[in-house]
C-alpha positions, 0 to 999 in steps of 0.5 A: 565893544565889549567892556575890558576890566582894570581893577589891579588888585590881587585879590585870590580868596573870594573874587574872580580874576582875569589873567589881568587880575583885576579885583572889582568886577561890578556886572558890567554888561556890553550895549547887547546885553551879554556879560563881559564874562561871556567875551572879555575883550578881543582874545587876539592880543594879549591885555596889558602887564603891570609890573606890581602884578608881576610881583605878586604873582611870580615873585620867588614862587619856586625858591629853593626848587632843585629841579634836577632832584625831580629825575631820581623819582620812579614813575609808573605809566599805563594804559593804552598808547600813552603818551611819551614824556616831554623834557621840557615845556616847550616840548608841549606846544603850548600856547606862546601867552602860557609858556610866557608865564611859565618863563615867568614862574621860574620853571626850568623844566618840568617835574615826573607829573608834568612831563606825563600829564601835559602831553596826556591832556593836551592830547585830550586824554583823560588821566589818572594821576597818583601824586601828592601835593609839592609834586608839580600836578596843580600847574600840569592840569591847569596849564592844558586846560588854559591851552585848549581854552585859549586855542578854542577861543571865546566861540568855544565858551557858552553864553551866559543866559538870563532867567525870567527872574533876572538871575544870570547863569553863567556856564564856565567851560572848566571845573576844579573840584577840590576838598578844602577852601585852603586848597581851592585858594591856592589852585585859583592863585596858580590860575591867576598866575599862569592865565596872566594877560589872556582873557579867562577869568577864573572864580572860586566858590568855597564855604563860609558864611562870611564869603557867600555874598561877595562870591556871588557877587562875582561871579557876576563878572563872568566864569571860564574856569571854576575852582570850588569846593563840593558843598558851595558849588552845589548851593550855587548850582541849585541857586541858578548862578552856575550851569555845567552844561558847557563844562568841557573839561573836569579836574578831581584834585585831592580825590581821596580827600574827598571821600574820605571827608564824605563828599562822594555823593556831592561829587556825583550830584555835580556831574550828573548836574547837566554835565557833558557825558565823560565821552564829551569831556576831557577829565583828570583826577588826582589823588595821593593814594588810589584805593578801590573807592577811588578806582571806582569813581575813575571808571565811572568818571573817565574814559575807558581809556584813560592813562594811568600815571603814578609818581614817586612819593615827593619828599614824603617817605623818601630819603631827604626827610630824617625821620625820628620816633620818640617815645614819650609819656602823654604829660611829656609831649609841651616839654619835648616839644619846648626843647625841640624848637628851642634847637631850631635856627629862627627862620625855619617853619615848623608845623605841629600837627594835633589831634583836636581844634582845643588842642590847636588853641591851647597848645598854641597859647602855651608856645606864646607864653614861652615867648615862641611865636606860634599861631594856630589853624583849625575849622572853628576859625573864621576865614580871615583868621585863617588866612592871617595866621597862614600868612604869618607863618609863611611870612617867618612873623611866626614861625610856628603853625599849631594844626588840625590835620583836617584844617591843614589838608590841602596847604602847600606851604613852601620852605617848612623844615620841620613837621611835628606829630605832636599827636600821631594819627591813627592811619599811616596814610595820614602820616605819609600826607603829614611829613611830606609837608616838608622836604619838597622838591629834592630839599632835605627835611626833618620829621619828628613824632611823638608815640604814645602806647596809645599809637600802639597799632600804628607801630608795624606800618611805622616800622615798615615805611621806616624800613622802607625809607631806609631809616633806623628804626627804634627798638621800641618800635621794632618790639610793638610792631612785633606784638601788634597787628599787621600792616593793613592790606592795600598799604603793603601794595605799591606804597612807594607810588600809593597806588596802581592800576588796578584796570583789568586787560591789556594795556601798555605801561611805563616804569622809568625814573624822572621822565625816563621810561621803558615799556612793559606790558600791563596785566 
């Protein structure tokens, strides 16, 4: 009989987790030699709770969700026949263990990507999703792909093998690829959550030096679904630990963040790495934004087929968000930015964005000088440092995070009430990703940015997303926008969804609010 694991500790960053959530995974094998990964226990029944579990993983995850703000949010769907949408989860049929711990999510209905995306692949369609972080999209592909395993059964999942060398590959049936280790962190807590008393062990391979070794380790205890970054995951497939043969089922999420951090060439080494052929897969992508980049990987990625589906902007340059430009001097920016959090109410969480790592730790340093309690993130800080500070500001300890735009990609941070463009980016794509860190979820937020005459060329864009929100715009803003350049291109098309089909042919689509849709004919 296979061997069943009881570790009870929550450990997300660096181990593998069973819907048991165990932490202590030591290679165990069964009387015939076959890792406990490749069975974990009679999938029939259900393995068994405990209640400090519970409160770890379900305690106050959707706090402050207005659920019903989610159906004034447009949404586009194309592609043919796609599927219609679900009002509620248990529209979807999935497996009762899953809706279990949806119930125990605090999810009363599900959000514009979820009623599209479920049905999509649980339909075993491939999807093209354009929506944003705080959309709801992490559980709308995990939850199918947590089905389909489930309802397959351990038969479905491939054997580990064992080299000449003693090395045991495993082959995990599902693989998440995301950019940041942040991201893969928290997409494998969501794993950990809705896989909760089933037998599929998830893991997670991301960079550092100081995490390689017990990752490795691990992954000894057996891999359904992988959650990785590009970079680590191609060490570890070289290495012989990670086969993807037996790779049904393949998520892209952040997809423009990858590429636009350099990872494409990973992205398609991976795949090509003895991947099933896409027509032998079910995948998804996800991405804030679809330029042709991203269309292109879509048509070598996805079935020809697949659908389309874009979601309004959540919380990003939508009306709930009060936006204020300020122009200020470069040497003016600490003092602006004092009497800004002097005004705030102490439990809220402001996050700073800056333009480079020094500038994170000394901006940082100053705000703790003043007696605000500020913490500061960024890519030269260890992976302990990171997830400390990220913890205490999520916690309220402090309540001021100081970021690099790079080392913030990819968080989802709930409740924060203020985001800071303490130094503005040079593209508007950027500052729609930035701002809508807050107002998630049908909540109101505030976004406040500093405009040097160095963000000069950023000033038409600004000025028209600003129009577009229905915003006032500032008339120093107005004027520069009228003596600098135009808006760049692909922004001006669809920048309230941040991308269409661009699928030649026919095709039937769906335009809609919230869920409600009407037909339309594609092309």
């Amino acid at each position: 009989m296979p061997y069943v694991m009881n570790g009870m500790n929550c450990d997300y960053s660096n181990g593998a987790t069973t819907g048991y959530v165990t932490k202590d995974f030591g290679g165990t094998f069964d009387s015939k030699g076959k890792s406990c990964g490749d069975f974990a226990g009679n999938w029939r029944y259900q393995m068994p709770g405990a209640d400090s579990i519970e409160k770890q993983l379900f305690n106050n995850m959707n706090s402050g969700i207005n659920f019903d703000n989610y159906e004034s949010i447009p949404v586009e769907v194309s592609g043919e026949n796609p599927p219609e949408a679900i009002s509620a989860f248990v529209d979807a049929n999935m497996h009762e263990w899953i809706q279990q711990n949806v119930d125990k999510s605090g999810y009363r209905k599900p959000t514009p990507v979820q009623k599209y995306s479920l049905p999509t692949l649980l339909g075993n369609r491939d999807l093209m999703s354009c929506a944003q972080t705080g959309s709801g999209k992490t559980a709308a592909f995990l939850l199918p792909i947590i089905h389909h395993i489930l309802i397959n059964g351990p038969e479905s999942i491939r054997p580990s093998t064992m080299s000449n060398t003693g090395r045991r590959t495993f082959f995990p049936a599902a693989l998440v690829l995301a950019p940041t280790r942040e991201l893969a962190i928290q997409i494998h807590k969501e794993a950990a959550k809705f896989s909760y008393r089933t037998n599929i062990i998830t893991a997670i391979l991301y960079g550092g030096r100081e995490n390689y070794r017990e990752q490795i380790s691990r992954l000894r205890g057996g891999c359904h679904i992988l959650i990785a970054t590009p970079g680590r995951l191609i060490d570890i497939l070289d290495q012989g630990y990670i086969g993807l043969a037996g790779c049904r089922y393949l998520v892209l999420d952040e997809a423009d963040r990858m590429l636009d951090m350099g990872f494409e060439p990973q992205i398609r080494k991976i795949v090509s790495q003895g991947m099933p052929p896409k027509t032998e897969r079910i995948t998804a992508m996800f991405s804030a934004t679809f330029p042709k980049q991203i269309q292109t990987l879509a048509q070598d990625f996805l079935k020809p087929n697949y659908v389309f589906l874009a979601v309004g902007r959540v919380g990003s340059t939508s009306e709930n968000i009060d936006q204020q430009i300020i122009l200020v001097e470069e040497f003016d920016k600490r003092k602006m930015l004092m009497n800004i959090l002097s005004r705030e109410e102490n439990a809220s969480l402001v996050l700073v964005f800056v333009e480079t790592k020094r500038g994170a730790n000394e901006l940082a340093y100053v705000l703790q000088r003043q007696q605000i309690n500020a913490v500061a993130i960024h890519g030269d800080l260890k992976q302990f440092e990171r997830e400390r500070n990220l913890e205490l500001f999520r916690n309220g300890s402090n309540p001021v995070l100081v970021a690099t735009a790079v080392a913030a990609r990819g968080l989802d941070i709930p409740n924060v009430r203020h985001v800071v463009n303490y130094d503005l980016p040079g593209d508007i794509d950027e500052y729609v990703h930035r701002i809508g860190r807050t107002g998630r979820c049908g909540n109101t937020g505030r976004a406040t940015s500093f405009f040097t005459v160095k963000n000069r060329a950023l000033a038409r864009d600004l000025s028209q997303l600003l129009g577009e929100s229905h915003k006032e715009v500032p008339e120093f803003l107005l004027r520069m926008a009228a003596e600098g350049r135009a808006p760049s291109g692909i922004r001006q098309v669809n920048r309230r969804f941040g991308g269409t089909d661009q699928r030649r042919g026919g095709g039937t689509g769906a335009v809609g609010r919230g869920g409600y849709r009407y037909a339309v004919e594609v092309g």
